[in-house]
N, C-alpha and C positions, 0 to 999 in steps of 0.2 A: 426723537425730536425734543422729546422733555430735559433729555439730560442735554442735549445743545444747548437750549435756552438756559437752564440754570448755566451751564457753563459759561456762557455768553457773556453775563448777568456777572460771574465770578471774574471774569478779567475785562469789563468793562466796554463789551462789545456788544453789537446787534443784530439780529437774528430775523432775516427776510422770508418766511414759510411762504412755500410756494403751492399754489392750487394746483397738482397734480393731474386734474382732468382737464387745463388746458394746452393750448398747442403750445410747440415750442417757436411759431411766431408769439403767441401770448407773453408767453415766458422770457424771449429774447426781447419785446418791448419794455416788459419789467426792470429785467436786469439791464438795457440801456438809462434807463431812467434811476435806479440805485445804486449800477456800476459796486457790484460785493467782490470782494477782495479774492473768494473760496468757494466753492460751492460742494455740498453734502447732498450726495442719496443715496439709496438703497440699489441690491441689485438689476431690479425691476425696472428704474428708470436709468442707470447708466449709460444706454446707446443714445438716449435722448439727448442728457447730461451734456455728454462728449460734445455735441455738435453745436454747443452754445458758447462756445472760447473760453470760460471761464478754468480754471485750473481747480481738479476735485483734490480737496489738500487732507492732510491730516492734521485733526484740532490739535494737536499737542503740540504741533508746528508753529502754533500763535499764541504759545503757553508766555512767552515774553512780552506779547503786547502791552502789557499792562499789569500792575500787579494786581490791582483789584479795581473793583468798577463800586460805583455808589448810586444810591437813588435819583441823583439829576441826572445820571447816565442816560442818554437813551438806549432801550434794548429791543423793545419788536416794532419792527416798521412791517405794515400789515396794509396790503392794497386792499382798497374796499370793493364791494360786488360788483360796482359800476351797472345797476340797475337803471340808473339814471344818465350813462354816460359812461366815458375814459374812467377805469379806475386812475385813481390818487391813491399815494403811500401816505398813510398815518402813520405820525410817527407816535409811539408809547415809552413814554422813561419808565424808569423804574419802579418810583414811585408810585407812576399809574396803575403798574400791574398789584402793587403791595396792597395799595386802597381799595382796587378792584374785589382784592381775594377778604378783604377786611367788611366789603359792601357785601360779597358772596356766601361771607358765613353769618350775617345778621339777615341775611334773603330767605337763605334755608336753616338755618338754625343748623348749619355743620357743626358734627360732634366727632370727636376723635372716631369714635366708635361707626361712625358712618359708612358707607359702603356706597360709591358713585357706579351705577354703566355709563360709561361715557360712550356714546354712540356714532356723536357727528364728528366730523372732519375737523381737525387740528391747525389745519391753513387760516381758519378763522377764527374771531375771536369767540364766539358764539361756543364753538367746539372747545376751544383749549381754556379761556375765562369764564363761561359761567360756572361751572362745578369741577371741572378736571384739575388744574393747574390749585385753585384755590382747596380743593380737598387734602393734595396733599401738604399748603400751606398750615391745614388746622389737623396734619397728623391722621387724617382717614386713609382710607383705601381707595382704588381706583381697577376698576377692569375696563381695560380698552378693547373697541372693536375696531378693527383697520376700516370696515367700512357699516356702513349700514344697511343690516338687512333687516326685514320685520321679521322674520322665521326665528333669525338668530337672536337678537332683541328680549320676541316671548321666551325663548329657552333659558336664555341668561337670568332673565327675570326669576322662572320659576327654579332654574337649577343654581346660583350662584345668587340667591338673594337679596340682591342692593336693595338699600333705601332710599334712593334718590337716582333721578336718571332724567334727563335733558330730551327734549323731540321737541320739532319743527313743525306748523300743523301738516307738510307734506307727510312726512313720516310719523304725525299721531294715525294720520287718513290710511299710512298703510299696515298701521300695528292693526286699526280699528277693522281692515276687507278682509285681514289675514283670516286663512280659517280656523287656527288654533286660538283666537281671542277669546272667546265666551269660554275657553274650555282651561286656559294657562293659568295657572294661580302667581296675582298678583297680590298678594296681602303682604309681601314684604315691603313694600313702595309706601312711604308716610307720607310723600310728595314727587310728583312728576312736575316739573315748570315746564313750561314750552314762550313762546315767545316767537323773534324775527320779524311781525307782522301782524295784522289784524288776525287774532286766531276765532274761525268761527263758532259760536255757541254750540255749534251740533257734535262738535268734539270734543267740548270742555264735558258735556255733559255724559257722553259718549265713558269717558274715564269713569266719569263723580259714578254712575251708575254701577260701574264696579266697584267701587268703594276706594279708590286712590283720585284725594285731593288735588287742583292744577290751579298752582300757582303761576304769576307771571313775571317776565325780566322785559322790562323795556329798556334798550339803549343802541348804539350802534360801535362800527371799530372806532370812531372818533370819541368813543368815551369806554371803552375798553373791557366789554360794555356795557356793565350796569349803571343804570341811572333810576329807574323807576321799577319798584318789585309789587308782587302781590305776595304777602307772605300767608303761610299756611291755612293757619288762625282765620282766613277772612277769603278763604279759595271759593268755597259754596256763598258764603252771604254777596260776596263780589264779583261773580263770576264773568268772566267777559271784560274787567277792568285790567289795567295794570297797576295797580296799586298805587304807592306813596312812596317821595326820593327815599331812595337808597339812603345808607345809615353818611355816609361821605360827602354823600351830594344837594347840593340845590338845583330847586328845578322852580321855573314859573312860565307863566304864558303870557308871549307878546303877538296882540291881536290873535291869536289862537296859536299860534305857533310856538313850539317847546324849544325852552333856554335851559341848559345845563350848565351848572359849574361846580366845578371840585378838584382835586388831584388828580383824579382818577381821568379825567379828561385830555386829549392830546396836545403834545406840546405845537402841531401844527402838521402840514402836510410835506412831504419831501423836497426840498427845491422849489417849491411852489410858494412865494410870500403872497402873493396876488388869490391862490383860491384859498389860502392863509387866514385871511384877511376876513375874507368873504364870508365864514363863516365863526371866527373868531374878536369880540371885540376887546379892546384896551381893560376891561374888566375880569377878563378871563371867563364871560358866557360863551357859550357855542351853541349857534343855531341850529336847532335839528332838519329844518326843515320838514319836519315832520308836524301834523295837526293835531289837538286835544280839548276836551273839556273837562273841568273838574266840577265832582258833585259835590254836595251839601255836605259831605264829610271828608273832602278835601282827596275825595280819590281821583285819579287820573282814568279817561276813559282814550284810548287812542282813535282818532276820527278818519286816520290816512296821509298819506305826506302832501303839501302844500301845491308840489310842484304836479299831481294828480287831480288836483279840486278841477271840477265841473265847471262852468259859471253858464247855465242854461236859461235863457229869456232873464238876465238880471239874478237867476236864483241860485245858489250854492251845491253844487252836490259832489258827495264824495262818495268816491266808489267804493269804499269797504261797505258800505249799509245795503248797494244792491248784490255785493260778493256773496255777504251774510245770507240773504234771501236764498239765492242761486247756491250755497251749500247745505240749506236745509232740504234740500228735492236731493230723494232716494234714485232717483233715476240721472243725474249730474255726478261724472268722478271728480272734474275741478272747474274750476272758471275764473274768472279776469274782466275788470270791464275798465275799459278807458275811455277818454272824450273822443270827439271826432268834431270836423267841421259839420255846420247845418245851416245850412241855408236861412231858413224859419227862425233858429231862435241862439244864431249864433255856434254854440256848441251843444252836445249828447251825448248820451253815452249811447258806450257798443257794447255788447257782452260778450267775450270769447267764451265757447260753452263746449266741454267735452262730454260726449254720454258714455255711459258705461255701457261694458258689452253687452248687445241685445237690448238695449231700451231703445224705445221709439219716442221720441220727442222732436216737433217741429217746432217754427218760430214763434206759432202761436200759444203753444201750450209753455215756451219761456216765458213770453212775456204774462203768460196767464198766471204767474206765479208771485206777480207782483200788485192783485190786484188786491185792494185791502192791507195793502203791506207800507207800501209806501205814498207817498204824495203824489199823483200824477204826474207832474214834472219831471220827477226824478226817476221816472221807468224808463228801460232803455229805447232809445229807438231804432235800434237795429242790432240784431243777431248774427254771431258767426259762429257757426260749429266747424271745431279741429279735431287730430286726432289727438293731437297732444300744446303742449303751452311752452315755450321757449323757458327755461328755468335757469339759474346759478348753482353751486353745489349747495346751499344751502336751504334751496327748493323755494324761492322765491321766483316769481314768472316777472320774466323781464320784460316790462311794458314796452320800452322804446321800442322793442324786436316786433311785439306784434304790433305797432302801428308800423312799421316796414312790411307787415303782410297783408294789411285792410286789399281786400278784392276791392274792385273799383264798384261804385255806387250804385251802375245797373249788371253788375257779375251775380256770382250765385253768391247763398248765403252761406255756402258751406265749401270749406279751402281748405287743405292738407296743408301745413306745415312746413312738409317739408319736398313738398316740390315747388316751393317760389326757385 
């Protein structure tokens, strides 16, 4: 996939990576909406491949396209997770990816001498732009895992020594259950980032206590995607923050809402001028749609996306601060909380709550979890234990999906998944 893209890139074409764990209805809604001239895989998916009409070409065959492509070029049109909805295609030119890896090496201090595990999925920009793609822009190394496992992760770590390596707080949560963690030597790692999401303190510290610093990347595919880093220097004193724009970027907040601008930002979404629009204005900001606050030293604290806020008897609440609570209990694998209607006070939250194997935890002892912790208002008013949480490949739980699973008001509090 690396060498596509550059190749891409070299004769002035672009390069649609496909998320491979979805269906090939997914895939044929994609490809109706990008219409790509060729399509490449591996052996593995070629039965799939076949049945999608696209003709599997050989790159050499489009060696005339173009003699060479340039930084206004566009090169990776990247559907987003569609957590919130219909993925859209962002579209990335060149330039974006060049600034991104320019953001990427003043993030982590890439040095030739580097040594990346790239662990996440390549489909997104998370996996290929935060350290992969830009490593080998600054002359480092890179070892790829096709996929991610935590087994394999600790081993790499300890047997193939990088210094820098990428996780999601899903996959800090499964290095952290594994049972070779307390035992792997990680002293090669100057820096682990993680990012995607509000990552909870219980994992930042979780690392720190092994002695590998965790840094942050905030951004999305619409900014390809660094925009806001924690860098090294300021992991322990800052921890739980996403630090300060990226070396490329400006960043400010409107009514709390994060504005991005720089190069590195999309030139818009595929065919789409209208949700274009919507997020892009005549200045070249782009709305994250995403919440923040900045403290006294001008760091960025991420508060949850906008289109998530609470608004409970008149009052504000975002739900990463009840996540936060709900991942510091030993007895919780993961959890989720979104609004709901209420009668009383307008909206609430609900918590989707998994327990780990053999704990015993009922409604009362969640919500008991919040007492002292947060404002009254902002405690959930209703629990739901699953066995597991609807996610993306990149281990973010897709809210829309569990409000298509809310049990009805007088049902039990506790729903499977996956027999709706």
């Amino acid at each position: 996939m690396l060498a596509l893209l550059l190749a891409a890139a070299r004769l002035g074409a672009i390069l649609v990576p496909l998320n491979w764990r979805l269906t090939a209805a997914e895939h044929a809604a994609i490809l109706r909406d990008c219409a790509p001239r060729v399509l490449y895989c591996d052996a593995a998916f070629a039965a799939q491949a076949r049945g999608l009409g696209i003709p599997l070409g050989d790159w050499s065959s489009k060696a005339d396209a173009r003699a060479a492509g340039c930084d206004e070029d566009d090169l990776l049109l990247v559907y987003t997770s569609g957590t919130t909805g219909t993925p859209k295609g962002a579209v990335l030119q060149q330039r974006a990816l060049l600034y991104n890896g320019y953001n990427a090496a003043h993030a982590h201090d890439l040095r030739q001498d580097d040594h990346v595990l790239s662990a996440l999925p390549m489909f997104h920009v998370g996996g290929l732009n935060n350290q992969t793609l830009p490593a080998l822009q600054a002359g480092a190394s890179v070892t790829l895992h096709a996929r991610f496992e935590a087994g394999a992760w600790l081993h790499d770590v300890a047997a193939q020594r990088p210094t820098l390596s990428l996780l999601v707080p899903a996959t800090m949560a499964a290095v952290i259950a594994h049972a070779e963690w307390r035992t792997t030597d990680l002293s090669s790692l100057r820096l682990l980032m993680t990012g995607s999401m509000v990552v909870p303190l219980a994992l930042i510290d979780a690392f720190h206590a092994r002695g590998v610093p965790v840094g942050q990347i905030y951004g999305s595919t619409e900014t390809a995607p660094i925009a806001i880093v924690l860098q090294r220097e300021a992991a322990r004193r800052k921890a739980g923050s996403t630090g300060r724009p990226a070396m490329h970027c400006e960043v400010k907040l409107v009514d709390g809402e994060i504005w991005v601008r720089g190069p590195n930002v999309m030139r818009g979404y595929w065919n789409d001028a209208a949700a274009s629009a919507a997020v892009l204005d005549d200045a070249g900001w782009f709305r994250t749609g995403d919440l923040a606050r900045r403290d006294e030293d001008g760091d960025y604290w991420i508060l949850g996306r906008s289109r998530e806020l609470i608004i409970s008897g008149g009052e504000n609440v975002y739900p990463a601060e009840l996540e936060n609570v709900l991942a510091d209990c030993p007895l919780i694998a993961e959890s989720a909380v979104i609004g709901i209607a209420d009668a009383k006070w307008g909206e609430a939250a609900c918590a989707f709550v998994v327990r780990k194997p053999g704990a015993e935890m009922d409604e009362t002892a969640v919500l008991g979890l919040f007492k002292d912790r947060l404002a009254r208002y902002k405690h959930p008013r209703r629990v739901v234990f699953a066995d597991s949480l609807p996610k993306n490949a990149l281990g973010k739980v897709q809210k829309h999906e569990l409000k298509k699973l809310l049990p009805s008001p007088a049902g039990l509090s506790t729903i499977r998944l996956g027999d709706k």
